[in-house]
C-alpha positions as CSV (number, residue, x, y, z in Angstrom):
1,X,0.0,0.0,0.0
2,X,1.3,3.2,-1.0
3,X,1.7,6.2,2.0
4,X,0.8,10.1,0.8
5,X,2.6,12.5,2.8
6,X,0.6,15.5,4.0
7,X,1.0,18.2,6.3
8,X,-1.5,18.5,9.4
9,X,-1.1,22.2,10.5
10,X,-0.2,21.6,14.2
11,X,1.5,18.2,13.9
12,X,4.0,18.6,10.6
13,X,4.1,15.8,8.2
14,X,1.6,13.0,8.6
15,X,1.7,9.2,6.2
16,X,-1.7,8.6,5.4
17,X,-3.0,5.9,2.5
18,X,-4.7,7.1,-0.6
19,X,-8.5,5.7,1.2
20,X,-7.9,8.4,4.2
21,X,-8.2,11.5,1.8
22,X,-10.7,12.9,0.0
23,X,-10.1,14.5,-3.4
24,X,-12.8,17.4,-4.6
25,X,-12.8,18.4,-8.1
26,X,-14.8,21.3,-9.2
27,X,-13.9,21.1,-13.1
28,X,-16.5,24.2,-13.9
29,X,-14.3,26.3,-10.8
30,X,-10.9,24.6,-10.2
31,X,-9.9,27.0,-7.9
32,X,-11.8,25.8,-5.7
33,X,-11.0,22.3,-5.7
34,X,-9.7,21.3,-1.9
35,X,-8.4,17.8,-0.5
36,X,-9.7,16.7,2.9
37,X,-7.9,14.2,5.7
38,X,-8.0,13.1,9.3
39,X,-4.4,13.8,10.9
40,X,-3.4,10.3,12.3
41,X,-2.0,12.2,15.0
42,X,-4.1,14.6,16.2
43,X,-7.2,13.0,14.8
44,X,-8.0,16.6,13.1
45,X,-9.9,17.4,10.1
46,X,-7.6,19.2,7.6
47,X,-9.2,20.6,4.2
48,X,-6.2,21.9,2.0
49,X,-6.7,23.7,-1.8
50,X,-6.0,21.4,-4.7
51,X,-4.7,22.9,-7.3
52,X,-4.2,21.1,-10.5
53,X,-0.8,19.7,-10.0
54,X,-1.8,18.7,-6.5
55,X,-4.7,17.0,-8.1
56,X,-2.7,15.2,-10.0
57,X,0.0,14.2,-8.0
58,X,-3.1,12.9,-5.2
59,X,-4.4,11.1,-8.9
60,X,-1.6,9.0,-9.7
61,X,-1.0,8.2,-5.7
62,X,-4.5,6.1,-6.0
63,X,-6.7,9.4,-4.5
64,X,-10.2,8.8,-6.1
65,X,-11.6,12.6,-7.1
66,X,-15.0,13.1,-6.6
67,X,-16.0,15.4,-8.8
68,X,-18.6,18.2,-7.5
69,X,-20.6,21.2,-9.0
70,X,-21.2,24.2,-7.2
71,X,-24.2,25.0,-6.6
72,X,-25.7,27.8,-8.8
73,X,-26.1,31.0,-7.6
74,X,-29.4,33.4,-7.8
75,X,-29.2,36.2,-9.5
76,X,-29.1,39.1,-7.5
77,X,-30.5,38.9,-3.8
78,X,-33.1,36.7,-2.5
79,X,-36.2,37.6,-1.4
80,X,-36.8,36.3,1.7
81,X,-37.5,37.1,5.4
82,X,-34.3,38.4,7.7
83,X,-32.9,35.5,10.0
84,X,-34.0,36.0,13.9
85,X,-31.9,35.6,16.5
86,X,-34.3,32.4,17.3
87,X,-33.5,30.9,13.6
88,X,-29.7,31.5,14.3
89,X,-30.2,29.7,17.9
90,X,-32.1,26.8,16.1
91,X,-29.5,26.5,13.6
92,X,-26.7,26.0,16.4
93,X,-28.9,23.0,17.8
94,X,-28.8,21.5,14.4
95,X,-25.2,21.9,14.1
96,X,-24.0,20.4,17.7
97,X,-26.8,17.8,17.6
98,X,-25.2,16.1,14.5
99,X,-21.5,17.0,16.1
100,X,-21.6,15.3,19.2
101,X,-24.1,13.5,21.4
102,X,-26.9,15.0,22.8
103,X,-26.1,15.1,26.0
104,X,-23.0,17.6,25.0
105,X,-25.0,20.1,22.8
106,X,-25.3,22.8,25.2
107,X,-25.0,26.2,24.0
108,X,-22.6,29.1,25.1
109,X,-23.9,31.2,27.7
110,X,-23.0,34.6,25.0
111,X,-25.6,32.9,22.7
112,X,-29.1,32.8,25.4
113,X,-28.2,36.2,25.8
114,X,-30.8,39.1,24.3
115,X,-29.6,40.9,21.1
116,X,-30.1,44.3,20.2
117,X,-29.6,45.5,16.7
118,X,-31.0,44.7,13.0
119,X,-31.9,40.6,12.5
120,X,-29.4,38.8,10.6
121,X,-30.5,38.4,6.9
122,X,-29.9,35.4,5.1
123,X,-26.9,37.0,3.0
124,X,-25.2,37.7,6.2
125,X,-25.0,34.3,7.2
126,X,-24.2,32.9,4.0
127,X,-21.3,35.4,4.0
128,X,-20.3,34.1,7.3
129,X,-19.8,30.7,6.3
130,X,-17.9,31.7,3.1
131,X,-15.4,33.5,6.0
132,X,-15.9,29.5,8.1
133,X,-14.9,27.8,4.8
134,X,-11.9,30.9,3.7
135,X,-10.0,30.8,6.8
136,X,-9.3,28.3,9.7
137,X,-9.9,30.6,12.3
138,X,-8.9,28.0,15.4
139,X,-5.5,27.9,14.2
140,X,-5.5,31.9,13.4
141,X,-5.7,32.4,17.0
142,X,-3.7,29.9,18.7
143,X,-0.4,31.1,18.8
144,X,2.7,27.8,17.7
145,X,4.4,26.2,20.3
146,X,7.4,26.6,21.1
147,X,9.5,23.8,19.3
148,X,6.5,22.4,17.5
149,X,7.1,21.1,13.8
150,X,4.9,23.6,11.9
151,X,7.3,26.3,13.6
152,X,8.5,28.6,10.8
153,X,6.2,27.5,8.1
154,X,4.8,29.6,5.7
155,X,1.2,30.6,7.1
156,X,-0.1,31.1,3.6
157,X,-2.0,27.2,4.3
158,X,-4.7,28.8,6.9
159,X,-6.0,31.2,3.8
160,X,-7.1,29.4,0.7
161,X,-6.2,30.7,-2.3
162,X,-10.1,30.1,-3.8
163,X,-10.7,33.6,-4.9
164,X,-12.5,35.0,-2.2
């Protein structure tokens, strides 16, 4: 069985086998193409740009692409209702319920609390995720450790080159 050599962000340079990563081609937007793995170390989810060399090189290791469209955007703005706080709340449920056990899925104390301001509309929260999916923002804010293996590396990984 042949090993891939990635890089997991905090651990360095992790052997994985071609059925631990996942390999998404978007031939109408390449740019956006990405590879996915769980670091063997850490047990972290890394999602990296694939560019067309990398999808190549993943290719010819035995990484299967999936190929994917995006979805198609409306023209213009949507009509539809602003977002509540509530819908924002509900939406948080959703998320931890299908993350982790039930038991777990309590919310932050910051997120019960009362709002003041305009709702959130639907275009707001659709550019929040684009900023989730731009920009690993865990890793942003965690300063390196002292003597860790990612010390020194270029930090150009965290921001995907995808246009945005």
């Amino acid at each position: 069985m042949k090993l891939i050599r990635v890089r997991c962000p905090l651990c360095g340079d992790v052997d994985l086998s071609s059925s631990d990563i996942t390999l998404v081609v978007y031939r109408d937007a390449p740019n956006r193409s990405h590879y996915i793995f769980r670091c063997a170390v850490c047990r972290r989810l890394v999602c990296k740009p694939a560019q067309d060399d990398v999808v190549s090189v993943l290719s010819l290791a035995g990484v299967r692409p999936q190929e994917a469209e995006l979805p198609k955007e409306p023209a213009g703005r949507v009509a539809a209702p602003a977002l509540s706080t509530d819908d924002l709340l509900d939406f948080l449920f959703v998320l931890a319920a299908t993350a982790t056990p039930a038991a777990h899925c309590q919310p932050p104390a910051e997120a019960l609390e009362e709002r003041s301001g305009p709702p959130l509309t639907r275009d707001d929260l659709l550019d929040f995720m684009l900023l989730l999916g731009a920009t690993d923002l865990v890793t942003t804010q965690v300063p390196e450790r002292a003597g860790s293996s990612a010390g020194g590396q270029d930090p150009s990984w965290r921001i995907p080159k995808w246009g945005m």
